[in-house]
C-alpha positions as a LaTeX table, in Angstrom:
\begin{tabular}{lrrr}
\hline
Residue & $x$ (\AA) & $y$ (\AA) & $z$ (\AA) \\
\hline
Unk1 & 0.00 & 0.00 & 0.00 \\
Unk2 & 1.36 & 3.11 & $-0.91$ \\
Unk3 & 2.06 & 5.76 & 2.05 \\
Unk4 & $-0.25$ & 9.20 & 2.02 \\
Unk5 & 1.32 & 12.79 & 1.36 \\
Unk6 & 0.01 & 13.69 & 4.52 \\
Unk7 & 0.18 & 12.16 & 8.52 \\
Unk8 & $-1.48$ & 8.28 & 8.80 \\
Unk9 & $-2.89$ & 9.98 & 11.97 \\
Unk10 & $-4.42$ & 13.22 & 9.88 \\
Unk11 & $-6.78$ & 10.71 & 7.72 \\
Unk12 & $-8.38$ & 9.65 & 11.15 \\
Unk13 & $-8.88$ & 12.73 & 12.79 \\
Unk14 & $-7.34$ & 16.02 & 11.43 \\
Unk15 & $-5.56$ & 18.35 & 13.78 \\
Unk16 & $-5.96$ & 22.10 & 14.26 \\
Unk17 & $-5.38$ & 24.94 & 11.62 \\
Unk18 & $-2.04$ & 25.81 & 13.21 \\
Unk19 & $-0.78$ & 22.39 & 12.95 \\
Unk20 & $-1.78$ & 21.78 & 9.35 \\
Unk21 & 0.19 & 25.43 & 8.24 \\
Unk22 & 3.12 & 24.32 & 10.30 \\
Unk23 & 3.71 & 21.09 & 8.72 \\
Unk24 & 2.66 & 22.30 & 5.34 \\
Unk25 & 5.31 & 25.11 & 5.48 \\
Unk26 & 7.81 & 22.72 & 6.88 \\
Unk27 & 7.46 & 19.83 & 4.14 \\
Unk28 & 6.23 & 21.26 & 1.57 \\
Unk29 & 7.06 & 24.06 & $-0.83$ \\
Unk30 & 3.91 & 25.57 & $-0.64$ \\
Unk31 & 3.26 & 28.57 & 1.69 \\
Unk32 & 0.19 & 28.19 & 4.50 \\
Unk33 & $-0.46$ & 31.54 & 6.74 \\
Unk34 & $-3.17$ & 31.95 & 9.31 \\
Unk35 & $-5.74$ & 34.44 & 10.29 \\
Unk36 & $-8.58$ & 35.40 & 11.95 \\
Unk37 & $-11.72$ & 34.31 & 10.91 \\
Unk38 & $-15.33$ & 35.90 & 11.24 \\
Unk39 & $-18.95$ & 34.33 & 10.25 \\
Unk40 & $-21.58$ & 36.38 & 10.74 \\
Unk41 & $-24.99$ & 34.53 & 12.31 \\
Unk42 & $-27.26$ & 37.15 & 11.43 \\
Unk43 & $-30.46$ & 35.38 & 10.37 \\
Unk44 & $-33.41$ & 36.55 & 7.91 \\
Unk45 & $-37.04$ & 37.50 & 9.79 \\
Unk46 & $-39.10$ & 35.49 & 7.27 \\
Unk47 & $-41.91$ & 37.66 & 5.68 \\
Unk48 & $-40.19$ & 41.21 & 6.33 \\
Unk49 & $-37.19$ & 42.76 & 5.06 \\
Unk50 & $-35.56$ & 42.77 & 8.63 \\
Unk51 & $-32.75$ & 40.98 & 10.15 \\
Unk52 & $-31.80$ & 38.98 & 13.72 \\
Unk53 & $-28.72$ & 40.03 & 14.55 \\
Unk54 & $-26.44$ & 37.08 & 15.17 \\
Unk55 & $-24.05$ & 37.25 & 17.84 \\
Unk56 & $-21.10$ & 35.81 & 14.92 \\
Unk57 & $-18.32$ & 33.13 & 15.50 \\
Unk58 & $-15.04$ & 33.14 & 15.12 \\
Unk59 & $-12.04$ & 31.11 & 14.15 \\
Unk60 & $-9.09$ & 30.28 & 12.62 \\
Unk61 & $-8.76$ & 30.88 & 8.29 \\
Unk62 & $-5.99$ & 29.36 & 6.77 \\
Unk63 & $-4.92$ & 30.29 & 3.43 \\
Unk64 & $-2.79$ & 28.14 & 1.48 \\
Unk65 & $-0.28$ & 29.48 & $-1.50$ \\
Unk66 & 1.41 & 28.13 & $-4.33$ \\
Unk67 & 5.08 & 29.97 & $-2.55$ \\
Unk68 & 5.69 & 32.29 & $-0.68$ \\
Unk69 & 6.54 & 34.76 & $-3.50$ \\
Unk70 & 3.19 & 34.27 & $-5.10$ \\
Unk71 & 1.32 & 35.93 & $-1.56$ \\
Unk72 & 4.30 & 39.27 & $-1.71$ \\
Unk73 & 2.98 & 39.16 & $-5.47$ \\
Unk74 & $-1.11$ & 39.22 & $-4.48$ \\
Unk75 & $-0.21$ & 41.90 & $-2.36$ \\
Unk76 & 1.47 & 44.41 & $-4.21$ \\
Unk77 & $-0.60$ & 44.03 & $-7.15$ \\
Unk78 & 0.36 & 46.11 & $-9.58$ \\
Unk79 & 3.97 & 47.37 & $-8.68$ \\
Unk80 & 5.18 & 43.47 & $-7.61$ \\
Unk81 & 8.70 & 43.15 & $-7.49$ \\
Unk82 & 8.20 & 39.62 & $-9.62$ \\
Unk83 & 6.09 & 41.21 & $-12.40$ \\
Unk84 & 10.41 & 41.86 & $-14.25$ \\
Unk85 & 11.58 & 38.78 & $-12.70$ \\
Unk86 & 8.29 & 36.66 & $-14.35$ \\
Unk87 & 7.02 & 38.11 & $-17.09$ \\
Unk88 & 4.42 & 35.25 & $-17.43$ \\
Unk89 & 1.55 & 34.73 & $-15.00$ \\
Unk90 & 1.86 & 31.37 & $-13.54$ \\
Unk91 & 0.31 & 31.91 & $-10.57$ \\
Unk92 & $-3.72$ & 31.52 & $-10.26$ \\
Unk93 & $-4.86$ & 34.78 & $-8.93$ \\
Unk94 & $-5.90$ & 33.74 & $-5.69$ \\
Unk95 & $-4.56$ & 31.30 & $-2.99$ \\
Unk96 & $-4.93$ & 27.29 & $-3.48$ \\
Unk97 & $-7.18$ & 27.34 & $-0.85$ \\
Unk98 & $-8.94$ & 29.77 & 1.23 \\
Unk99 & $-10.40$ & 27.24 & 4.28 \\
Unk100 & $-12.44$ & 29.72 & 7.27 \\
Unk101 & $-13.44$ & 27.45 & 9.99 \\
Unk102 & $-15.59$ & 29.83 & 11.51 \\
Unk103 & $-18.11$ & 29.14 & 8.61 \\
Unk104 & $-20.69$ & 26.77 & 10.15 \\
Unk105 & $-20.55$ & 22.88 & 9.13 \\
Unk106 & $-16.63$ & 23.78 & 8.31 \\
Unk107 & $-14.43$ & 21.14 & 9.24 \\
Unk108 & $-10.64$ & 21.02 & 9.11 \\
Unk109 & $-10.63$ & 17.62 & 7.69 \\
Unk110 & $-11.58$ & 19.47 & 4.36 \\
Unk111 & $-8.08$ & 20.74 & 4.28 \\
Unk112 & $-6.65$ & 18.04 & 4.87 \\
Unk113 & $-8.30$ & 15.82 & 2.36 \\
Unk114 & $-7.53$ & 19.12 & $-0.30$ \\
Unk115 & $-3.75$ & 18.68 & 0.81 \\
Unk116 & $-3.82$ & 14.88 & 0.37 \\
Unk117 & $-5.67$ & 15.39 & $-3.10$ \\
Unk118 & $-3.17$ & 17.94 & $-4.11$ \\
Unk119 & $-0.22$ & 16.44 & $-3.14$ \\
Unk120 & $-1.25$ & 13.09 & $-5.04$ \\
Unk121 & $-1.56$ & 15.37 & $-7.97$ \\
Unk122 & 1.68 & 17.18 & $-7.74$ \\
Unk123 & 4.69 & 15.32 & $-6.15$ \\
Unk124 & 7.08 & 17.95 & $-6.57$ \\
Unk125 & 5.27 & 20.49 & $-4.07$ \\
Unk126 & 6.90 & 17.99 & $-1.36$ \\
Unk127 & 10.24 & 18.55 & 0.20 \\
Unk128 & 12.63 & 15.68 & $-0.73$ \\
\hline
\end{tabular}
């Protein structure tokens, strides 16, 4: 049987956003950063054009990018210092993933099933 990308013990129960950007920046060459998250819980009155206001949840939003040059790229859009170095887009415009676990029925095993998925896909994004 062939080993997973990823931690046997990640497949059973995945560990917290923290953890996942840690090892993903350590053994990969992809580049995982994490921030606050905010869901709002507002809910609709039905029949009016009124609102409940929600009292919100946070969390934990992980954003995953192809390197770490690609995220000082995004966010110096349109004076990046890579735009001389590579003439040629080939980054996607956005990060890999965007994953906000304050978002209700959110679960970090999402990620890690998307970092399993993509690291099947593309062995070279691992560290040798």
């Amino acid at each position: 049987m062939k080993k997973p990308p990823v931690p046997q013990e990640w497949l059973n129960r995945a560990p917290q956003l923290p953890t996942i950007a840690k090892w993903i920046n350590a053994n990969t060459t992809l580049f995982a950063e994490i921030d606050k998250g905010y869901c709002n819980t507002d809910r609709k009155i039905p029949g009016t054009r009124m609102i409940h206001p929600g009292k919100g949840r946070t969390g934990n939003r992980i954003k995953v990018y192809e390197c770490e040059a690609h995220r000082f790229e995004l966010a110096r859009m349109p004076f990046s210092p890579y735009a001389k170095v590579q003439p040629e887009r080939k980054y996607p415009n956005g990060p890999l993933r965007d994953h906000n676990s304050a978002e209700t029925y959110r679960t970090n095993s999402e990620v890690v099933e998307w970092l399993k998925g993509y690291l099947e896909k593309n062995p070279k994004a691992l560290k040798k």
